[in-house]
C-alpha positions as CSV (number, residue, x, y, z in Angstrom):
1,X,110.6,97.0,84.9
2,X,113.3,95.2,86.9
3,X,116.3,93.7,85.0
4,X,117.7,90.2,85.0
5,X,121.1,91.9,86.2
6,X,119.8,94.4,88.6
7,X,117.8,91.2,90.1
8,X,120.6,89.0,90.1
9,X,122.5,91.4,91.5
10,X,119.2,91.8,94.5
11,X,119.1,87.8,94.8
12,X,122.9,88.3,96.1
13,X,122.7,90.2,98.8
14,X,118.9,89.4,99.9
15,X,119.5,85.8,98.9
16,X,117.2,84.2,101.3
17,X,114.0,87.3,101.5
18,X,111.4,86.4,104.6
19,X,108.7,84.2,103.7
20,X,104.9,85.5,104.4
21,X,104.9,83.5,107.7
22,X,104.3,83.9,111.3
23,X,107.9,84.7,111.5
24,X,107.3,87.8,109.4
25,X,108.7,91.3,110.5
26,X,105.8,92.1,113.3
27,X,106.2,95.9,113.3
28,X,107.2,98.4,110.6
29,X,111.4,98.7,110.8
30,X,111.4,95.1,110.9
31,X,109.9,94.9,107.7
32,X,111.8,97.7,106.4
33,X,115.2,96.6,107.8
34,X,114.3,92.9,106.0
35,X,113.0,94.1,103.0
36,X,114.1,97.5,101.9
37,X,117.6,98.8,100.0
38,X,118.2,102.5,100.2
39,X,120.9,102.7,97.5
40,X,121.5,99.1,97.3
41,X,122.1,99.7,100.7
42,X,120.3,97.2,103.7
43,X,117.5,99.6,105.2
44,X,119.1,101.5,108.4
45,X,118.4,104.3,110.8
46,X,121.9,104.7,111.6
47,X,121.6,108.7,111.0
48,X,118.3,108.8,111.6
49,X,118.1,108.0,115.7
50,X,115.3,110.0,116.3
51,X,112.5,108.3,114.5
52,X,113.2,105.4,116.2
53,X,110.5,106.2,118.4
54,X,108.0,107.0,115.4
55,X,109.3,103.4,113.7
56,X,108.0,101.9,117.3
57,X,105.5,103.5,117.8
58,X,101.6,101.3,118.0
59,X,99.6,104.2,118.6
60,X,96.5,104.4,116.6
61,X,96.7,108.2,115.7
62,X,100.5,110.2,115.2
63,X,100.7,113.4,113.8
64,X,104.4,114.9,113.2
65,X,105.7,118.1,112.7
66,X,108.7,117.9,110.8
67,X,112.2,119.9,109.4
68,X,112.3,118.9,105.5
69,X,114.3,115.9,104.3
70,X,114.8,114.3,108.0
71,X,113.5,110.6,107.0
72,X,110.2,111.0,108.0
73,X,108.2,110.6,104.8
74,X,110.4,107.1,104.5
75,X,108.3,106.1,108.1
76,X,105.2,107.0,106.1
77,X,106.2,104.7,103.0
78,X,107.8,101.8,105.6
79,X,104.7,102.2,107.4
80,X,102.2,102.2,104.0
81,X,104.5,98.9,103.0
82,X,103.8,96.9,106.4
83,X,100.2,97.9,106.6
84,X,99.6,96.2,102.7
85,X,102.0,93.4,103.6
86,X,101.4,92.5,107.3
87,X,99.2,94.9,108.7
88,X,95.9,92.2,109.0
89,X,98.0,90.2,111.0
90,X,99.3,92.5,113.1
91,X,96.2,94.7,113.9
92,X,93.3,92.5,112.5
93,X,93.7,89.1,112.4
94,X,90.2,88.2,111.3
95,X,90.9,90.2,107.8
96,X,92.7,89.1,104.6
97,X,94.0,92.5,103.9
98,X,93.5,96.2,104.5
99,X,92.9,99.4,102.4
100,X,94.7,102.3,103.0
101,X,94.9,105.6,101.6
102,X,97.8,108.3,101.2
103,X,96.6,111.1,100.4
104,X,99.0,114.4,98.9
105,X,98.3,118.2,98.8
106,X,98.7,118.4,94.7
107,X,98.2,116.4,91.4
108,X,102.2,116.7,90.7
109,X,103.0,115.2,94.4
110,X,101.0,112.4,93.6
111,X,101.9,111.2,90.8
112,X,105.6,112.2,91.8
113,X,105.5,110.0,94.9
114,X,103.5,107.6,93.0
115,X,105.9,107.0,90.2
116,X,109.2,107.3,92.2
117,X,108.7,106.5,95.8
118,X,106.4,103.5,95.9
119,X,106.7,101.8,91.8
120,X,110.4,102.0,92.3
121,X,110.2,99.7,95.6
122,X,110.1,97.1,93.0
123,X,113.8,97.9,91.9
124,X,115.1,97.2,96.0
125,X,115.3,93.5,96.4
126,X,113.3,90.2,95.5
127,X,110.6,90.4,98.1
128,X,109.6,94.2,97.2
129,X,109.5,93.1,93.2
130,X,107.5,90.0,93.9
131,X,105.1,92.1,96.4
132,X,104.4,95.0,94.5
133,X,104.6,92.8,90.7
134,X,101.3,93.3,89.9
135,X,99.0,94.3,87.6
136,X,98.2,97.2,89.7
137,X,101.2,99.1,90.3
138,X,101.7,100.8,87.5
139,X,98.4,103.1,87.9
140,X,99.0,106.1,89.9
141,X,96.7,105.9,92.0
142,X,95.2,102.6,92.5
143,X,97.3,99.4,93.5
144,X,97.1,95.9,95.1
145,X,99.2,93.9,97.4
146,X,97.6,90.8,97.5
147,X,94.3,91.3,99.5
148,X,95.3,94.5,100.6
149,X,94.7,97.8,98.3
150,X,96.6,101.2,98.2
151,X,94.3,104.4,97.2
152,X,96.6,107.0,95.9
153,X,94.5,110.1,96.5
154,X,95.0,114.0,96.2
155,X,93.9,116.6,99.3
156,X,92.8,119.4,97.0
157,X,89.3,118.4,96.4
158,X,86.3,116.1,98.0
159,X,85.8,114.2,94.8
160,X,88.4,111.7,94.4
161,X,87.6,110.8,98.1
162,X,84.2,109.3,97.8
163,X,84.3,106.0,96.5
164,X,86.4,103.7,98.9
165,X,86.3,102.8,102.5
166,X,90.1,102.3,104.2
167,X,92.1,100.7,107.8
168,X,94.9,103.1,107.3
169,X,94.7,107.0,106.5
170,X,98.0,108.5,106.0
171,X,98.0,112.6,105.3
172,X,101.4,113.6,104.1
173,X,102.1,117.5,103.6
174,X,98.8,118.1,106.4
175,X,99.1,121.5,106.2
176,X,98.7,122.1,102.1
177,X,95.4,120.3,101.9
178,X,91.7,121.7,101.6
179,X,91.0,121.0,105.3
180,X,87.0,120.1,103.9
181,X,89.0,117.2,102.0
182,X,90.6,116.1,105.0
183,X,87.5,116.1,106.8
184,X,86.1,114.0,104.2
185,X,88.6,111.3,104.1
186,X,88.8,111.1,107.6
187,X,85.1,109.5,107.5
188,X,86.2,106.5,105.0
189,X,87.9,105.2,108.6
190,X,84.5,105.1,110.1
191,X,83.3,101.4,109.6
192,X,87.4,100.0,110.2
193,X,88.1,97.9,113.0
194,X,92.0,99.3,112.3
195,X,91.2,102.7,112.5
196,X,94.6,104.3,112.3
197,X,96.3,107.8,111.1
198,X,99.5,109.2,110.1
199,X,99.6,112.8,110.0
200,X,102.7,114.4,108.8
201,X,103.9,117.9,107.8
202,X,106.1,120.7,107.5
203,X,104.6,123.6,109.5
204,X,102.8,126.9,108.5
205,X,101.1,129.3,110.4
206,X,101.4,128.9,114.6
207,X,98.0,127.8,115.7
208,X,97.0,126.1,112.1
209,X,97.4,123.1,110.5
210,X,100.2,120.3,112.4
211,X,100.7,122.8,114.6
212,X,97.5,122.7,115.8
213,X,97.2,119.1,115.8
214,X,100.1,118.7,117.7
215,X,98.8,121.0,120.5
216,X,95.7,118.4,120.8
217,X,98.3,115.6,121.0
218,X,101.2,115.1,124.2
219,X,103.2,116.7,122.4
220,X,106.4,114.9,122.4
221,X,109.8,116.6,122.5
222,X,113.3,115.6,121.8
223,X,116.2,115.6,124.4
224,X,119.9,114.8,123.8
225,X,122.8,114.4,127.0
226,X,125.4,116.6,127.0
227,X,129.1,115.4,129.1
228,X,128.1,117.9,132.0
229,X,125.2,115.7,132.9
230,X,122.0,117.8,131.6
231,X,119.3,116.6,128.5
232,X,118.1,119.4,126.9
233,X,115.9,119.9,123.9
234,X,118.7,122.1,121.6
235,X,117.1,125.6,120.5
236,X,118.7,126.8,117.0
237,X,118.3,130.9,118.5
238,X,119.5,130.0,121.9
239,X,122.2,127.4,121.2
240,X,123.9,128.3,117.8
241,X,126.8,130.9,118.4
242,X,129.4,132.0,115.8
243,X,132.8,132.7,117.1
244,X,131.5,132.1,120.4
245,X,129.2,135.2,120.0
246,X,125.7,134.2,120.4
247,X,122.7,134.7,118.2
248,X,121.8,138.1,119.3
249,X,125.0,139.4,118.4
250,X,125.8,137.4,115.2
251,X,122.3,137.7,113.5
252,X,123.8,140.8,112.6
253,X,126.4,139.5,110.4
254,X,126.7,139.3,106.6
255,X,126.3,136.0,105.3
256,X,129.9,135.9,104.0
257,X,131.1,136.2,107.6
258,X,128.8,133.6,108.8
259,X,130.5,131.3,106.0
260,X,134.3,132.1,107.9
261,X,133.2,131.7,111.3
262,X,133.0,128.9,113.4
263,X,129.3,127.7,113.8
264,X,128.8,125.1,116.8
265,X,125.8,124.1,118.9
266,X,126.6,125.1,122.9
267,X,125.0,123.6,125.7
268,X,122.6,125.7,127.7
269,X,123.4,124.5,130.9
270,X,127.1,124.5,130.4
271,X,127.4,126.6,127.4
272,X,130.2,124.6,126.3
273,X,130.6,123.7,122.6
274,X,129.3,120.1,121.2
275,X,131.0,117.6,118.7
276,X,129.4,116.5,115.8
277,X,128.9,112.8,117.5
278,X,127.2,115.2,120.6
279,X,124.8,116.8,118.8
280,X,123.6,113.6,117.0
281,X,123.4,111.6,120.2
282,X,120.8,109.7,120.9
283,X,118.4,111.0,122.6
284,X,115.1,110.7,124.4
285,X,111.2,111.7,123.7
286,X,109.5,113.5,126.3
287,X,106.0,114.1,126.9
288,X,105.2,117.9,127.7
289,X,101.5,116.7,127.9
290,X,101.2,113.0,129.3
291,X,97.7,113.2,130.3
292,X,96.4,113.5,127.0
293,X,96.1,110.1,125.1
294,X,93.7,110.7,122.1
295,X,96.8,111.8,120.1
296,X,100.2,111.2,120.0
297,X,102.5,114.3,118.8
298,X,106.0,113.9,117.6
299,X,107.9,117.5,117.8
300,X,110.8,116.3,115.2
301,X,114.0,117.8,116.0
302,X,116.0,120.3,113.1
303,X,119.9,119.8,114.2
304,X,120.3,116.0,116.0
305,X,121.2,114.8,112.2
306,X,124.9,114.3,110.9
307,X,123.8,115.8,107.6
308,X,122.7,119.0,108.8
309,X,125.0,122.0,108.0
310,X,125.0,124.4,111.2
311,X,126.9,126.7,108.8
312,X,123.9,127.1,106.1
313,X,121.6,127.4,108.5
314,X,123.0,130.3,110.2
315,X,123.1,132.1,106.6
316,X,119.7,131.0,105.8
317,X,118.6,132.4,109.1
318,X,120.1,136.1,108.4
319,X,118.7,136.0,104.8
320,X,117.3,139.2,103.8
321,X,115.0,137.9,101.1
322,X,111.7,136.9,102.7
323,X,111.0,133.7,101.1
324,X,114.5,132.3,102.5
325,X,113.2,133.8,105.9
326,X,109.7,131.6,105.7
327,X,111.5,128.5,104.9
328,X,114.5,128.6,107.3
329,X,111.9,128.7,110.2
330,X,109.4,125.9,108.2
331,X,111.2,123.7,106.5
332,X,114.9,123.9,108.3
333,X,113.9,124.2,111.6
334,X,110.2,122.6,111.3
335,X,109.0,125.7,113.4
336,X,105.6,128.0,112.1
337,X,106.2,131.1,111.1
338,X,104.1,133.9,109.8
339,X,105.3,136.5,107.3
340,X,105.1,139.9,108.8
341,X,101.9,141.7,107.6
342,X,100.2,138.5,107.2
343,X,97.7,139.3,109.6
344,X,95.7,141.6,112.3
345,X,97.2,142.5,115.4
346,X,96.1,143.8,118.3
347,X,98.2,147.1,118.1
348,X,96.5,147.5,114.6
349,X,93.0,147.2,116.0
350,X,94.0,149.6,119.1
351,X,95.2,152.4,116.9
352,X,91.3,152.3,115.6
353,X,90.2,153.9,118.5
354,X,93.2,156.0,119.6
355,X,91.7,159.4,118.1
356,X,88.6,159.4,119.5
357,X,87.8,161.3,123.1
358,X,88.1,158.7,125.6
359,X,87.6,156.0,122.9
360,X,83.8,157.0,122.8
361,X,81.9,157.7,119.8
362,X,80.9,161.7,118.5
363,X,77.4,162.4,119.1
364,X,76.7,162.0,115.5
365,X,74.9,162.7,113.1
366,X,74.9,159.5,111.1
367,X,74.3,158.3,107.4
368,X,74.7,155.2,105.0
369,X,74.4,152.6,107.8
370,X,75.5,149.4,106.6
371,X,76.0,145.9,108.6
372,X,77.6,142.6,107.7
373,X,76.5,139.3,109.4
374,X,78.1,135.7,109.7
375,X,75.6,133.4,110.6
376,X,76.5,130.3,113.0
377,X,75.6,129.0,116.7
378,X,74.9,133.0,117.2
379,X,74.9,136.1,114.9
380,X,78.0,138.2,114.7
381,X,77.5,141.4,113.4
382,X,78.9,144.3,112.5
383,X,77.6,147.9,112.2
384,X,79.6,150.7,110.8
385,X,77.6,154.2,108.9
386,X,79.5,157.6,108.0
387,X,79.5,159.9,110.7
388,X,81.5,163.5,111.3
389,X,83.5,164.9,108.6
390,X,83.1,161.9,106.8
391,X,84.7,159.3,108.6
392,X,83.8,155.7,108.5
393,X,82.7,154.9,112.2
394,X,82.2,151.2,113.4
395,X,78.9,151.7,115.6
396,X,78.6,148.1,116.8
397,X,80.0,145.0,116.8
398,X,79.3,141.7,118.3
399,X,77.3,138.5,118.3
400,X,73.1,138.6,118.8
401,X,71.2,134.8,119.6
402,X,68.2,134.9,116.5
403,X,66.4,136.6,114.0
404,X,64.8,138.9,115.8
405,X,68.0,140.3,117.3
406,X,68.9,141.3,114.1
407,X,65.6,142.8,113.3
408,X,66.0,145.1,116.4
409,X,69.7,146.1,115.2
410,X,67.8,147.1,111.8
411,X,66.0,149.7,113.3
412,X,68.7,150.9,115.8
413,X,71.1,151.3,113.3
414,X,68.9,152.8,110.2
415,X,70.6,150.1,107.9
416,X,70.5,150.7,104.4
417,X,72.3,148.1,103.5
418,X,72.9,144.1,105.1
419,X,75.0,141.4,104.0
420,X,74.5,138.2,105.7
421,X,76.0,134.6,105.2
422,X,73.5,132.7,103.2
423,X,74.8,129.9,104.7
424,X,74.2,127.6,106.9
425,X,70.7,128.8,107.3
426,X,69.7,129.0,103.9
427,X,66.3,128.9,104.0
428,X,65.5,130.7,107.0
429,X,67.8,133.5,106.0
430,X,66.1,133.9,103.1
431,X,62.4,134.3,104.5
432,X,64.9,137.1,106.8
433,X,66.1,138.7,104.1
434,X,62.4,139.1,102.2
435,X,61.2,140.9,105.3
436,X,63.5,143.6,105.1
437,X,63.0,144.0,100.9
438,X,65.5,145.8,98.8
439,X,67.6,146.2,102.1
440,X,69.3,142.7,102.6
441,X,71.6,140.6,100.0
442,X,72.9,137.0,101.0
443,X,76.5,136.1,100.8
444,X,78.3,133.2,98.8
445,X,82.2,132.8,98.9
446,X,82.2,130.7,95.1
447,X,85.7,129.8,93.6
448,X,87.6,132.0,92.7
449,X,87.7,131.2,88.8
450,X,83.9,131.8,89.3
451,X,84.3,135.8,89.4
452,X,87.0,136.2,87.1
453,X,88.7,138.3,89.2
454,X,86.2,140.7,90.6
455,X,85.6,141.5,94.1
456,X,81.9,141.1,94.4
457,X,79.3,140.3,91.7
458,X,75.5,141.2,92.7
459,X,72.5,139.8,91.3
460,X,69.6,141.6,92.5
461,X,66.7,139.9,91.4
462,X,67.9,136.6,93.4
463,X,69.0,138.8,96.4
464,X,72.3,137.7,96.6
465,X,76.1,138.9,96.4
466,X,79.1,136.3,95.7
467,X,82.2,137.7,97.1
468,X,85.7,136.8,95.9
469,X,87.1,135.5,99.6
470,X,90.5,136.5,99.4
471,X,90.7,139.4,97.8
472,X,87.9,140.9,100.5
473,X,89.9,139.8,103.4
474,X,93.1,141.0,101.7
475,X,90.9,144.5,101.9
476,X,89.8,144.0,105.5
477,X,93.6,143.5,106.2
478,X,94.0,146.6,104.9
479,X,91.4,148.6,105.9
480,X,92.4,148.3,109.5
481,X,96.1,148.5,108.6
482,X,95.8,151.8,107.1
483,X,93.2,152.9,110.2
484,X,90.7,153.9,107.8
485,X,88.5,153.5,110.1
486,X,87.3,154.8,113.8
487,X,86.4,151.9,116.7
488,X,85.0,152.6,119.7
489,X,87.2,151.4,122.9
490,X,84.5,149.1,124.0
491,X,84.7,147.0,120.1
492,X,88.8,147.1,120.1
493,X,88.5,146.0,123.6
494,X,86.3,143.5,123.3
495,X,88.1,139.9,124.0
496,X,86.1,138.2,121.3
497,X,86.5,141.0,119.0
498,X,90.1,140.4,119.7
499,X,89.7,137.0,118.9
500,X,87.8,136.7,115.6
501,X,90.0,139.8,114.0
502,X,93.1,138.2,114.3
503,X,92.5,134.7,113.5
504,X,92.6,134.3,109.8
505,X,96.5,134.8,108.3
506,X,97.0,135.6,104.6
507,X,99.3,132.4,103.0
508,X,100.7,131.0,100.0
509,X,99.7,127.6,98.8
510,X,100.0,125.2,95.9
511,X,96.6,124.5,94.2
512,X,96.0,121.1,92.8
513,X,98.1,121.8,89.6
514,X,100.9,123.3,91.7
515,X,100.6,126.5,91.0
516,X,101.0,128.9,94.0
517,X,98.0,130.9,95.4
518,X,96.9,133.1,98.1
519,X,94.7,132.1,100.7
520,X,93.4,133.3,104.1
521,X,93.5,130.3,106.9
522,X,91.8,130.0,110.3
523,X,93.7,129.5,113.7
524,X,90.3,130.1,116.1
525,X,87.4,131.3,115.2
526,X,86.8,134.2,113.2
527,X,82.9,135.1,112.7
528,X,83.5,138.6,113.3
529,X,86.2,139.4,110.9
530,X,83.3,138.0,107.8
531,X,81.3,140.0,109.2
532,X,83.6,143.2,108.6
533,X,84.4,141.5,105.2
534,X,80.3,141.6,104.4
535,X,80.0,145.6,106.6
536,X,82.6,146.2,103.7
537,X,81.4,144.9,100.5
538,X,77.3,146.2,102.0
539,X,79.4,149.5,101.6
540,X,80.4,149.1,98.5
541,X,77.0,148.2,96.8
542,X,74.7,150.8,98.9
543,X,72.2,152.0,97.0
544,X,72.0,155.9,95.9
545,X,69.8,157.4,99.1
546,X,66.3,157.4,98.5
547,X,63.2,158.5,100.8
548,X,62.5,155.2,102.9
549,X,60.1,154.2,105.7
550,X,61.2,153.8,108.8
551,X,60.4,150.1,110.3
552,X,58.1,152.2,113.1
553,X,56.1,154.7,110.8
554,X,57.3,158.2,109.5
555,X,60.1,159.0,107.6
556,X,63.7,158.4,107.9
557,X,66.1,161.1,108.0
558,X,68.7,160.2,105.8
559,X,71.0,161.6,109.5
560,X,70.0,160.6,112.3
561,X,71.6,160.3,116.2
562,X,72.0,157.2,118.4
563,X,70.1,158.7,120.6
564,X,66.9,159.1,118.3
């Protein structure tokens, strides 16, 4: 609750606050700079010239990849402030009000922002206490300004994101939110005439999240002058030297010589050493992409800001301990970085097939065929069996166009064993699965918390297998890491192969109650790599061998050749 003396003190220096009028702030850093107090200081971007693009900017859709703690989530508040206040009569005349929604990656960062950020705007001056005064404002995630409402919403889970339509959608912290919940809350904009979306975030993973966004978008970059003449968009790796010596040399060094040494941004062109006033010049914001219009990307800069310590950053960056390594990148420098080991590579895959003759299968014989499918547009399969001196081979691998396909690779392959995605086709994957009885189970990914831990947990007398996601990827990472496993050249080789394997990474978020857990994340599609995860788990729930009917007649041979 505001006090008489912190208001008397407010009615001093914003003794005259702007009336709701036509003469109104019209975009959102006039409203901020004529109604906000950072500090009990007048609302300024004086150390903060690069967002005074994002402040101008009308465009209907920015997303934003952002260092930590550059000003950006203020735009996103500044922006949330002039949509409730003005943002009818600046974008929608014929409406009273508008609804917007700000959603947050975890319970705690809502009712954090909630609480701190947007109830204490009431403690800034006059106009902010009379605006957000209301009954409202004290629930964390509801409020009203006048006609216009504020839905306070989390990105963890679909449910909180059902029951409101909304103008403005603002995501804050993009890449630590369930990307169905995203989705989801993307479709309350559907019936606005507004229509318009924030999307900010520190980075991740290259290729995922913001990152990925921004690649969609025209991807706007930063450039500062320098006294020889050139703009350049400063590069930490490039343009950092210490004691002259440049990144290549000094990344070397002990921290503790880091902290003696002079640190200074260079020029590229000139290689000459920049002020502190030069390196937060103002600057410009280029388009690398121009011709794209459906987004617009904001690239935001790590070192044109007076309060950034060149010196820190150049101990952060030689860190030894990998946690300070994963944050220097993301959340000093706003760049994606992926922990070593978080992923498949291609060099992993190649090894697969380095022992084999030529990178062509042995002859055989063959046993225990199993094969996992991930069902979608087309099939993708996998087909692996135990071959000479009882080695894991994969036999096949690749994408088939319908049922039948896989019917044919049934009987090609001997399989004893198939997992396939019970999903999206669930009905017609289960009439599959009933023609090839006691031979087929369909796959569920559940919750976690649903298995307790376990890997896999069959239930035979439904047909179907729920498999603990993360810890059977974490397995396929393995698998191939440790090359326990042969490939033919023609699978490592493939370009789609390629593709799928090393698409997911392995990283750490916070769930809804903050607590951190693993997760595996897409960057391009990745049908194959299930369909190893579901080859694997088929392998570890095969059946004891047993006499079986082969699909043609006769008996199968529990080894058999290719060429049978």
């Amino acid at each position: 609750m505001i006090t008489a003396t912190r208001l008397d003190k407010l009615e001093q220096a914003y003794p005259e606050p702007v009336a709701v009028s036509g003469e109104s702030p019209a975009s959102p850093l006039a409203w901020a700079t004529a109604h906000r107090a950072i500090d009990g200081q007048p609302f300024s971007l004086q150390r903060f010239a690069p967002l005074q693009a994002l402040y101008a900017d009308t465009h209907p859709h920015i997303c934003v990849i952002k260092p930590a703690q550059r000003g950006v989530s203020e735009w996103a508040i500044n922006y949330t402030g002039f949509a409730l206040d003005r943002g009818a009569a600046a974008w929608a005349p014929d409406k009273t009000g508008l609804n917007v929604a700000y959603l947050f990656p975890t319970a705690k960062a809502l009712g954090d922002f909630s609480k701190e950020r947007f109830s204490g705007l009431r403690m800034e001056t006059p106009y902010l206490s009379s605006l957000f005064g209301g009954d409202t404002f004290d629930d964390v995630t509801f409020k009203q300004v006048r006609s216009s409402y504020l839905y306070l919403r989390g990105g963890w889970s679909e449910s909180a994101l059902l029951s409101f339509a909304a103008d403005v959608l603002i995501l804050d912290e993009y890449d630590r939110m369930d990307p169905k919940a995203v989705a989801l809350a993307r479709r309350r904009l559907n019936a606005s005439v507004v229509r318009r979306e924030l999307d900010i975030s520190t980075p991740t993973v290259p290729g995922k999240g913001i990152h990925s966004l921004y690649l969609q978008s025209d991807q706007r970059v930063y450039e500062q002058p320098h006294q020889c003449g050139a703009w350049s968009q400063y590069d930490f790796f490039r343009d950092v030297q210490a004691d002259g010596e440049p990144w290549s040399t000094w990344q070397h060094w002990a921290p503790e010589q880091l902290r003696r040494a002079v640190v200074a941004l260079h020029c590229p062109q000139c290689q000459q050493p920049l002020t502190a006033d030069e390196r937060c010049a103002p600057g410009r914001w280029t388009a690398e992409a121009p011709e794209i219009t459906g987004i617009r990307g904001y690239w935001v800069p790590p070192l044109a800001w007076p309060f950034v310590d060149l010196t820190r950053f150049a101990c952060n960056a030689v860190s030894a301990d990998p946690s300070e390594q994963q944050e220097f990148y993301r959340s000093d420098l706003g760049q994606p970085y992926e922990v070593g080991g978080s992923r498949i590579t291609e060099a992993m895959l190649q090894q697969l097939s380095a022992a084999l003759p030529n990178g062509r299968l042995p002859d055989g014989p063959w046993r225990d065929a199993t094969m996992g499918v991930d069902v979608g547009s087309r099939f993708h399969f996998r087909v692996s069996a135990i071959g000479p001196e009882n080695a894991r081979y994969v036999l096949d691998m690749g994408a088939v166009h319908d049922w039948a396909d896989l019917d044919v690779l049934m009987a090609k392959y001997h399989v004893r064993q198939c997992i396939i995605d019970a999903l999206p086709e669930l009905h017609a994957c289960e009439q599959w699965a009933a023609g090839h009885r006691g031979k087929v189970l369909r796959a569920l990914y559940p919750q976690p918390s649903a298995l307790a831990g376990q890997l896999y947990h069959v239930d035979r007398d439904t047909g179907r297998v729920q498999i603990n996601r993360t810890m059977v990827l974490d397995r396929v990472l393995a698998t191939v890491a440790r090359a326990e496993e042969c490939w033919p050249a023609r699978v490592t080789n493939d370009p789609e192969v390629l593709m799928h394997m090393t698409a997911l990474v392995r990283v750490t978020r916070q769930d809804e109650r903050g607590q951190e857990q693993a997760v595996w994340v897409h960057t391009q599609p990745d049908h194959l790599m299930h369909a190893m995860a579901y080859d694997l788990t088929a392998r570890l729930v095969l059946p004891a061998p047993t006499p079986l009917a082969a699909p043609t007649g006769g008996t199968m041979r529990s080894k058999w050749s290719l060429g049978e």
